[in-house]
C-alpha positions as CSV (number, residue, x, y, z in Angstrom):
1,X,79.0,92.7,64.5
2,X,80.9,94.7,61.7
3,X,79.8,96.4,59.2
4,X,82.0,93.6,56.7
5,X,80.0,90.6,58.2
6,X,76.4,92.8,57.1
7,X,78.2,93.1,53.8
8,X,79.2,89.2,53.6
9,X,75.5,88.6,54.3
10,X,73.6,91.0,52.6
11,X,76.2,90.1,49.1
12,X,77.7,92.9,47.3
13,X,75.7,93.9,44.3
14,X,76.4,97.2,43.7
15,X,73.9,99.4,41.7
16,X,75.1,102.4,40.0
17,X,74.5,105.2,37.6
18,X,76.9,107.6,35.7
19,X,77.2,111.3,36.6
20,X,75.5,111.9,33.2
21,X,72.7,110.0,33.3
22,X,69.3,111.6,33.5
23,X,67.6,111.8,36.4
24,X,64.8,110.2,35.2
25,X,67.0,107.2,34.4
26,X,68.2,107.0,37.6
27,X,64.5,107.0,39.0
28,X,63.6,104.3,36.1
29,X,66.5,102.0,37.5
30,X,65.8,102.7,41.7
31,X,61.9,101.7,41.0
32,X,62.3,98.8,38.9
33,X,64.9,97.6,41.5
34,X,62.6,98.7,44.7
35,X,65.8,100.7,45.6
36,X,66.5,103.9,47.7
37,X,69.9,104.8,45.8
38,X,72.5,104.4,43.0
39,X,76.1,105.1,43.9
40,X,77.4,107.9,41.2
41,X,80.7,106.1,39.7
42,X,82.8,108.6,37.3
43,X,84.6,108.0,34.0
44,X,87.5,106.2,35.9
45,X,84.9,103.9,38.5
46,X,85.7,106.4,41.3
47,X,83.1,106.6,43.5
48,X,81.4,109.8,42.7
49,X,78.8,110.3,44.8
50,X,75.1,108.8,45.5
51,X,71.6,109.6,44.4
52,X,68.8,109.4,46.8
53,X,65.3,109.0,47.0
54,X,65.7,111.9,48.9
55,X,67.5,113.9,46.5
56,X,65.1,113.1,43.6
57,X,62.6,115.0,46.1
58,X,64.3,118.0,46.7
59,X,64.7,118.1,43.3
60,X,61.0,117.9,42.1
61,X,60.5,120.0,44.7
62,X,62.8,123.1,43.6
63,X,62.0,122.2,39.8
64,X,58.3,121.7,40.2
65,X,58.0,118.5,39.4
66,X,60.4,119.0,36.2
67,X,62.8,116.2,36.2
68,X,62.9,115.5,32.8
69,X,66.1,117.8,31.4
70,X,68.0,116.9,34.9
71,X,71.1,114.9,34.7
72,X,72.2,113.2,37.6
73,X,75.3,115.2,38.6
74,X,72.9,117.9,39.1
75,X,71.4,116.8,42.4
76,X,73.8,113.8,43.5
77,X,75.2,114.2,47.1
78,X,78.9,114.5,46.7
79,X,80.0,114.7,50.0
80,X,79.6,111.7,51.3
81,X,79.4,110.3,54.8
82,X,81.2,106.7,54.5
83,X,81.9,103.7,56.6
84,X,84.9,101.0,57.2
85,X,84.5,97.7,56.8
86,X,85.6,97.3,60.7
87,X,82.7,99.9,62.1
88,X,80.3,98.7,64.5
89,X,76.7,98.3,63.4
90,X,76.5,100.5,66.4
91,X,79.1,102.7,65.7
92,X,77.0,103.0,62.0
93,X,74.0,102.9,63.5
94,X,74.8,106.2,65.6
95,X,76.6,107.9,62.6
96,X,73.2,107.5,60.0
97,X,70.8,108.5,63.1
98,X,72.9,111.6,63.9
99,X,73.2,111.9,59.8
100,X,69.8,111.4,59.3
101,X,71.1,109.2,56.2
102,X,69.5,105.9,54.9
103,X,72.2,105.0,52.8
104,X,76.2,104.2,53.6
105,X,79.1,103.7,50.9
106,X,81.1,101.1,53.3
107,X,84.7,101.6,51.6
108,X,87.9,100.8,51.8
109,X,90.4,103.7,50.7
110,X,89.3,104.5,47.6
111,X,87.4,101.1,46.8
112,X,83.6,100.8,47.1
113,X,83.3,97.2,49.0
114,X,79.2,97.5,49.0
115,X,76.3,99.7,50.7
116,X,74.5,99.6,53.9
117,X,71.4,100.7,54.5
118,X,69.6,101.8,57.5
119,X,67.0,98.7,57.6
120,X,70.4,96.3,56.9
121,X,71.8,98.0,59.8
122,X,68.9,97.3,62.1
123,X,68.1,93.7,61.0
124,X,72.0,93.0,62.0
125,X,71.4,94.8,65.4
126,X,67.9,92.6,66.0
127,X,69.9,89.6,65.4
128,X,73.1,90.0,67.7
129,X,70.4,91.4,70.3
130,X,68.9,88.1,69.6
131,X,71.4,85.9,69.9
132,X,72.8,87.9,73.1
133,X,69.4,87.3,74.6
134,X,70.0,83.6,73.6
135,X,72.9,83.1,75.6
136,X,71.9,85.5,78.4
137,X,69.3,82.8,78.6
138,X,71.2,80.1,78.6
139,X,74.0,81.3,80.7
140,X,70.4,81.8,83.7
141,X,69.4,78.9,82.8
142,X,72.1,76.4,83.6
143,X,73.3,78.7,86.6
144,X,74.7,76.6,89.3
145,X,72.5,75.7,92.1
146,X,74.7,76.2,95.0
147,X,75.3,79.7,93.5
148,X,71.8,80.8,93.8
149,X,71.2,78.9,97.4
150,X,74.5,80.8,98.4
151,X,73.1,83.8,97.0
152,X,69.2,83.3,98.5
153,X,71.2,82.5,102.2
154,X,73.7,85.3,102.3
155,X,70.7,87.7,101.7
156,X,68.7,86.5,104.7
């Protein structure tokens, strides 16, 4: 499965913030939405950078709790680790374990096609385990039965 099939399935609403925003809009928008990010567009809808769940804690954290004068430029990641549309769930799955990342801009060039996350990632590797199992199953259970007789004799 590729990482543009989870896309097709999951949709691609995109939820974003601008660089300038407070952080304590950002926070606003991620909990009314039950959402672990915002991707950062800038003035020209480039992709930016993303704010985290994670980087609201560092910054609470390191400002004691003071969010409130914070804009989010000031603690966006900016260095983004991205995926292709043609990646592996796999492949992404490796990458965001070794990253120790929740959230993945999938893009194209320059073009934001949508964001994976971590649980998106492992519900698509559940389901083509699943379906693998299916036709392992399958494949044993209409094995031929001169195969296995064959089989069962030549091991005698």
């Amino acid at each position: 499965m590729l990482l543009r099939d989870v896309l097709a399935v999951k949709g691609g609403e995109i939820f974003s913030v601008a660089p300038e925003a407070l952080v304590t809009e950002a926070i606003g928008m991620m909990v009314s939405r039950n959402i672990g990010s915002l991707v950062v567009f800038d003035a020209g809808r480039k992709v930016a950078g993303i704010i985290t769940e994670r980087d609201v804690m560092r910054a609470a954290h390191k400002h004691a709790c003071d969010l409130t004068r914070l804009k989010v430029r000031d603690l966006m990641t900016t260095r983004l680790i991205q995926g292709g549309p043609e990646d592996t769930v796999d492949y992404t799955r490796s990458i965001m374990t070794e990253n120790r990342i929740r959230h993945l801009p999938v893009m194209l060039g320059d073009e934001l096609l949508g964001l994976v996350t971590f649980h998106d990632v492992a519900r698509a590797v559940l389901e083509q385990t699943n379906f693998e199992n299916q036709l392992l199953k399958k494949y044993i259970k209409d094995w031929p039965e001169e195969e296995s007789e064959t089989s069962s004799a030549a091991k005698s």
